[in-house]
C-alpha positions in Angstrom: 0.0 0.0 0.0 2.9 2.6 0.8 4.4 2.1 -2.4 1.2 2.9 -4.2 0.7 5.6 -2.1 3.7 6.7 -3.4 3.3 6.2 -6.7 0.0 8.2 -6.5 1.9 10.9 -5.0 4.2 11.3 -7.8 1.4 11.3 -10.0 -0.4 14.3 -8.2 2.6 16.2 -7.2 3.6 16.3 -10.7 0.4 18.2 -11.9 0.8 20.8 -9.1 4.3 21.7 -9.6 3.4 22.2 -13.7 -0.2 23.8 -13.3 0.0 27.0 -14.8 -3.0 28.5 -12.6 -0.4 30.2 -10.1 2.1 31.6 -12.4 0.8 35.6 -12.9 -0.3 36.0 -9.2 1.6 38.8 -8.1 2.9 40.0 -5.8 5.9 37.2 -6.2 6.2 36.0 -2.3 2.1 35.7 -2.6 2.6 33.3 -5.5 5.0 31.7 -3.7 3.0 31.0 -0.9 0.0 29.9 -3.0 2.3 27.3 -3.9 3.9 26.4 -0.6 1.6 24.1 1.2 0.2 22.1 -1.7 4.1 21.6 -3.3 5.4 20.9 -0.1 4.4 17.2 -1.0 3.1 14.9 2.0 1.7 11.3 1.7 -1.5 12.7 -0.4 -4.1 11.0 1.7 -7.0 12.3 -0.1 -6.3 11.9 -3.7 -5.4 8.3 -3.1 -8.7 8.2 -1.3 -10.3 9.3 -4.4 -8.5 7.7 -7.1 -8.4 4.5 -5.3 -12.7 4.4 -4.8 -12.8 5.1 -8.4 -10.5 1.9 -9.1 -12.6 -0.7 -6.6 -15.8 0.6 -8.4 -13.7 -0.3 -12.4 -13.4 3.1 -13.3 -9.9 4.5 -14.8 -8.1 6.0 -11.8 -6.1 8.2 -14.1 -9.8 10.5 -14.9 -10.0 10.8 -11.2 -6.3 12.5 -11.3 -7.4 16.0 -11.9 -10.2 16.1 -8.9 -7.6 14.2 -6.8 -5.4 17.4 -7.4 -8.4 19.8 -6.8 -9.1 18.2 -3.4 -5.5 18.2 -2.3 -5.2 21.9 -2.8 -8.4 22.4 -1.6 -7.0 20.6 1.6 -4.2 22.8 1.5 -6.2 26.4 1.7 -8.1 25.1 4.9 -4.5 24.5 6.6 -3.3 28.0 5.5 -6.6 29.4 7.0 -7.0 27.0 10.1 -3.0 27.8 11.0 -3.9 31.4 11.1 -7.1 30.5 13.2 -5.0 28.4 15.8 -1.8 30.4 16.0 0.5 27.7 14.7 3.5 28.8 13.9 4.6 25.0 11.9 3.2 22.8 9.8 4.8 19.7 8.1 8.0 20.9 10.0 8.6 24.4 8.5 7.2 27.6 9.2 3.3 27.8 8.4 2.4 30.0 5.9 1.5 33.0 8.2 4.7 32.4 10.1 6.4 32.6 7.1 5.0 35.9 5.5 5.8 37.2 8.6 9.5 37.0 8.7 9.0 37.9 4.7 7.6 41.1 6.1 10.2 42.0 8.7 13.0 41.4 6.5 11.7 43.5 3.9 9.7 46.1 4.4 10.8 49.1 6.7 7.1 50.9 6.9 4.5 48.4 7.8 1.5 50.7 9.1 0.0 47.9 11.0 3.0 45.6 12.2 4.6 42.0 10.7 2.1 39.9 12.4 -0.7 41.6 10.7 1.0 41.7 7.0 1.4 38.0 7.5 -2.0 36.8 8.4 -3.7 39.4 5.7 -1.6 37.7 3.1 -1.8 34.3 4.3 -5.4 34.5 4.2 -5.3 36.1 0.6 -3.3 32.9 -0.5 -5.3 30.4 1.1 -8.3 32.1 -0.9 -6.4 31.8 -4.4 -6.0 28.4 -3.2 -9.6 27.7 -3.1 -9.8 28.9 -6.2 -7.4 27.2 -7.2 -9.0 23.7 -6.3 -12.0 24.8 -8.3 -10.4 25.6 -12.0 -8.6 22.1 -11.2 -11.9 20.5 -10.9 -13.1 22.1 -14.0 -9.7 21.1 -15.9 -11.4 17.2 -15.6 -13.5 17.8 -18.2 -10.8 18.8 -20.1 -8.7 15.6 -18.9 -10.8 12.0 -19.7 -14.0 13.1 -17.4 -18.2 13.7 -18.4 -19.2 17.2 -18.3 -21.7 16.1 -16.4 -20.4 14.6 -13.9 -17.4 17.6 -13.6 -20.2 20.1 -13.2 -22.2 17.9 -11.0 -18.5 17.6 -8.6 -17.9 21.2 -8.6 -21.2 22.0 -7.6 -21.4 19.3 -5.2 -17.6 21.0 -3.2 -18.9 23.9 -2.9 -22.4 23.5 -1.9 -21.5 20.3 0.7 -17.7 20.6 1.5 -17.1 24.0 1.5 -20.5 24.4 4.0 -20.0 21.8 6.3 -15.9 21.9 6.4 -16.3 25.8 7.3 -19.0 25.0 9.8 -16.9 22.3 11.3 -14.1 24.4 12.1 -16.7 27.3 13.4 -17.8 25.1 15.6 -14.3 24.0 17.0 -13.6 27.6 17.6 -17.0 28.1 19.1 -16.4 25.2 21.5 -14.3 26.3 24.1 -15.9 29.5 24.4 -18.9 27.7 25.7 -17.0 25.7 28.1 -16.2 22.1 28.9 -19.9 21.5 30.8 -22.0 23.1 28.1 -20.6 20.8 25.0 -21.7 17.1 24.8 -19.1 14.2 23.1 -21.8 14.1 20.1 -21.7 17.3 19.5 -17.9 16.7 19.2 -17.8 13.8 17.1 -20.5 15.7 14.9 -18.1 18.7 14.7 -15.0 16.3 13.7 -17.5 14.8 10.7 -18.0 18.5 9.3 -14.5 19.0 9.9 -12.9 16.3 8.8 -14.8 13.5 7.5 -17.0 15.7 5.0 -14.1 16.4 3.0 -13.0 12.3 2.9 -16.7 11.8 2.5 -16.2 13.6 -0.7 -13.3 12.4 -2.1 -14.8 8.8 -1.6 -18.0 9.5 -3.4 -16.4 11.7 -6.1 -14.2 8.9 -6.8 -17.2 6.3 -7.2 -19.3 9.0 -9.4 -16.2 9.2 -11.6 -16.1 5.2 -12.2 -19.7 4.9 -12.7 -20.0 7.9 -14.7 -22.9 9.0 -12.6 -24.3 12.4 -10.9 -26.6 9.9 -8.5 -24.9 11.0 -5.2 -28.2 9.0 -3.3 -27.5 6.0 -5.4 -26.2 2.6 -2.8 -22.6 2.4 -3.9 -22.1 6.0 -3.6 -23.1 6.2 -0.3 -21.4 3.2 1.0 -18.3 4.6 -0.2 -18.9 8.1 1.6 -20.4 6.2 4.6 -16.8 4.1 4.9 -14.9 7.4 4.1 -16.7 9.7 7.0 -16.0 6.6 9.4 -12.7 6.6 9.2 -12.4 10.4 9.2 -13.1 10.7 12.3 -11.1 7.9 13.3 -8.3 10.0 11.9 -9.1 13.3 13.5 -9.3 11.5 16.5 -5.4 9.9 16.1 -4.6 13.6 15.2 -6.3 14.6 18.5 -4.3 12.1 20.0 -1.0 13.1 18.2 -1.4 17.1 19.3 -0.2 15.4 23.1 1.4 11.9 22.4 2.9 12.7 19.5 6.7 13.0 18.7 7.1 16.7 17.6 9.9 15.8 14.7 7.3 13.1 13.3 4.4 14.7 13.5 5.1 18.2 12.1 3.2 20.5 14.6 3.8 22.2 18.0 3.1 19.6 20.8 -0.1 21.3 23.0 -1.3 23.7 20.6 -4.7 22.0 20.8 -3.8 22.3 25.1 -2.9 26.1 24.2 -6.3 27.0 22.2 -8.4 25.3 24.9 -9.5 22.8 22.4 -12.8 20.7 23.2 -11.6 17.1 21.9 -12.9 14.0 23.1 -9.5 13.2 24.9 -10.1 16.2 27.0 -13.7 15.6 27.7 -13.3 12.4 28.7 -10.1 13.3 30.9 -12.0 16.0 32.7 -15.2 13.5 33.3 -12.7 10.5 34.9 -10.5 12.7 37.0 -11.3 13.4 40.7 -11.0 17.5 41.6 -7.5 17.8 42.2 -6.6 16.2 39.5 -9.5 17.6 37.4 -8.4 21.1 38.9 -4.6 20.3 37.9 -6.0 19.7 33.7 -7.6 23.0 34.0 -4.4 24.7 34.8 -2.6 23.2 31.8 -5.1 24.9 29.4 -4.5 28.3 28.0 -0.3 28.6 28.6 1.8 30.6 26.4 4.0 28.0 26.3 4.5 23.8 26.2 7.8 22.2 27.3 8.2 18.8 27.8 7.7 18.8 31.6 4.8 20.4 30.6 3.9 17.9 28.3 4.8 14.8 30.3 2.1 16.0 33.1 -0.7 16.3 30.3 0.3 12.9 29.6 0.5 11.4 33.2 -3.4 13.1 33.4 -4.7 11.5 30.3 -3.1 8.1 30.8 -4.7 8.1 34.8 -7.8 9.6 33.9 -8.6 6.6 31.3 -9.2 9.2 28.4 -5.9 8.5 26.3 -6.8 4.5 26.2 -10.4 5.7 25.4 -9.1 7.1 22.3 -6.9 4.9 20.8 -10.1 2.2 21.2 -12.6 4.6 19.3 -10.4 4.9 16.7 -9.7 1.3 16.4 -13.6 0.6 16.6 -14.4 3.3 14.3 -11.6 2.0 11.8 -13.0 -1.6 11.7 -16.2 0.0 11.1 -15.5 1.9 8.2 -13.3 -1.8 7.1 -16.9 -3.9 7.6 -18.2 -1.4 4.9 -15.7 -1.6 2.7 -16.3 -5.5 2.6 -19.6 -4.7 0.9 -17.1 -4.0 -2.4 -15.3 -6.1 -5.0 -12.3 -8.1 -3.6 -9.7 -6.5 -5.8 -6.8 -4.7 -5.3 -8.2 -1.3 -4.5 -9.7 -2.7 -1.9 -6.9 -3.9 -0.5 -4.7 -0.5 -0.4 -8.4 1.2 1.5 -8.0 -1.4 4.0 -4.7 -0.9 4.8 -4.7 3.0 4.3 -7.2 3.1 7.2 -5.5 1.4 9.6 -2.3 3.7 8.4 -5.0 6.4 9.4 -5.6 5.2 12.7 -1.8 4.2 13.7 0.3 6.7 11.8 2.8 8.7 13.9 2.4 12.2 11.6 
């Protein structure tokens, strides 16, 4: 599976780093940004998502290469956006691209009316925008590369209308959270929040691939929704590994600043359940590590000790397990090919991965 992962990588890295979409965006360091996240390559999660449901339904994985592009740069402009959103200063192990503009800023411009800071989340948010649209001329360029008309108008329409929606709304509502406070939010309401979040966009790149092997607009139609059904699953089995990642994780794996989900006050379900286990003390000892400036390791290490005691960080890793078998019993519903084969094994990658 990791070798075809690879391959599919190659295959979608190549037609970002030759799309000519970015090249007249001015100015220059805006471009460059535009292009930063989606070139900075990765394991491409997504488009092997979609490519891969259009194989295990007989369709021709290479007409599913242009959406597969136009959901990984879509990807990429919510990760410019949600960095600015939750102060995170890294992503993949470089500066994120707020972080970045910022230095840009500092090194060279003397008369910045409103401060660095402010120059570099204005124009990070200006790039994730092109981004997004971006994502959409690459959608349209299917038609234009082995895919129906119909069925390129019919995925267009469908990412903006569902996914852009619900992905927006997820994230609101992650933001919203915490203001409302830990007894005021319920664990469905989170694992509802991490579908919108997370899972809607997987949900999507399932069912777009399946639409693009059967040649069909029919989003209600069985197989579609299966495939979206086993996609969503284990979306939210992966959010929750990410979740899981933001404490447990090793920071030169996983890409990201260890606590930041601490820092931001973060309602996930590791949390929750961690302040329902714990006795006052200790429950009054979790409070104080919310909110800090700052995580070192001792820091850290007493997150940990809190999660591990209160039950909450075994609670996890078994939802996601459960949740990944579930969204494997779907999958079982389909063809016993090869495709098949790489889904089930890419989500238990989802559910174990250490980045």
């Amino acid at each position: 599976m990791l070798n075809e992962l690879k391959n599919t990588a190659a295959k979608i890295n190549e037609i970002i780093l030759n799309d000519d979409f970015p090249s007249i965006i001015e100015p220059k360091y805006l471009r460059g940004t535009v292009i930063d996240y989606p070139g900075r390559g990765g394991k491409r999660l997504r488009p092997a998502l979609l490519t891969w449901c259009c194989g295990l339904l007989g369709g021709d994985p290479q007409k599913a290469l242009y959406p597969a592009v136009a959901v990984e740069i879509y990807h990429n402009w919510t990760l410019v956006h949600d960095d600015i959103i939750d102060d995170d200063d890294v992503r993949r192990g470089l500066p994120s691209a707020h972080a970045s503009l910022t230095k840009y800023a500092r090194d060279n411009f003397r008369n910045l009316r409103f401060g660095a800071e402010k120059f570099g989340r204005d124009f990070a948010i200006l790039a994730g925008d092109i981004q997004q649209g971006w994502a959409a001329n690459m959608m349209l360029k299917a038609a234009d590369n082995g895919m129906s008309p119909e069925v390129t108008i019919a995925l267009s329409r469908r990412m903006q209308e569902l996914v852009t929606r619900e992905l927006i709304s997820g994230e609101a509502l992650d933001v919203e959270f915490p203001m409302r406070g830990l007894k005021n939010v319920t664990s469905r309401e989170v694992l509802d929040m991490l579908y919108l979040k997370t899972g809607a966009l997987l949900r999507f790149c399932a069912e777009a691939g399946a639409a693009i092997a059967l040649d069909s607009t029919d989003f209600n139609s069985p197989e579609i929704r299966r495939l979206g059904d086993f996609a969503s699953t284990a979306g939210i089995a992966f959010q929750l590994r990410d979740d899981w990642l933001g404490v447990f994780g090793n920071f030169s794996k996983f890409g990201k600043s260890l606590g930041s989900d601490l820092a931001e006050e973060k309602l996930t379900l590791m949390l929750m359940k961690a302040y329902e286990s714990l006795d006052a003390d200790k429950k009054y000892k979790l409070m104080n590590l919310l909110g800090l400036e700052s995580y070192t390791m001792d820091v850290i290490e007493e997150a940990r000790e809190l999660f591990i005691m209160s039950g909450a960080e075994k609670y996890i890793r078994q939802k996601a397990d459960h949740l990944a078998e579930e969204a494997k019993t779907i999958l079982e519903k389909f063809p016993d090919n090869e495709y098949r084969g790489w889904l089930s094994e890419l989500t238990d990658y989802l559910v174990h991965r250490d980045k």
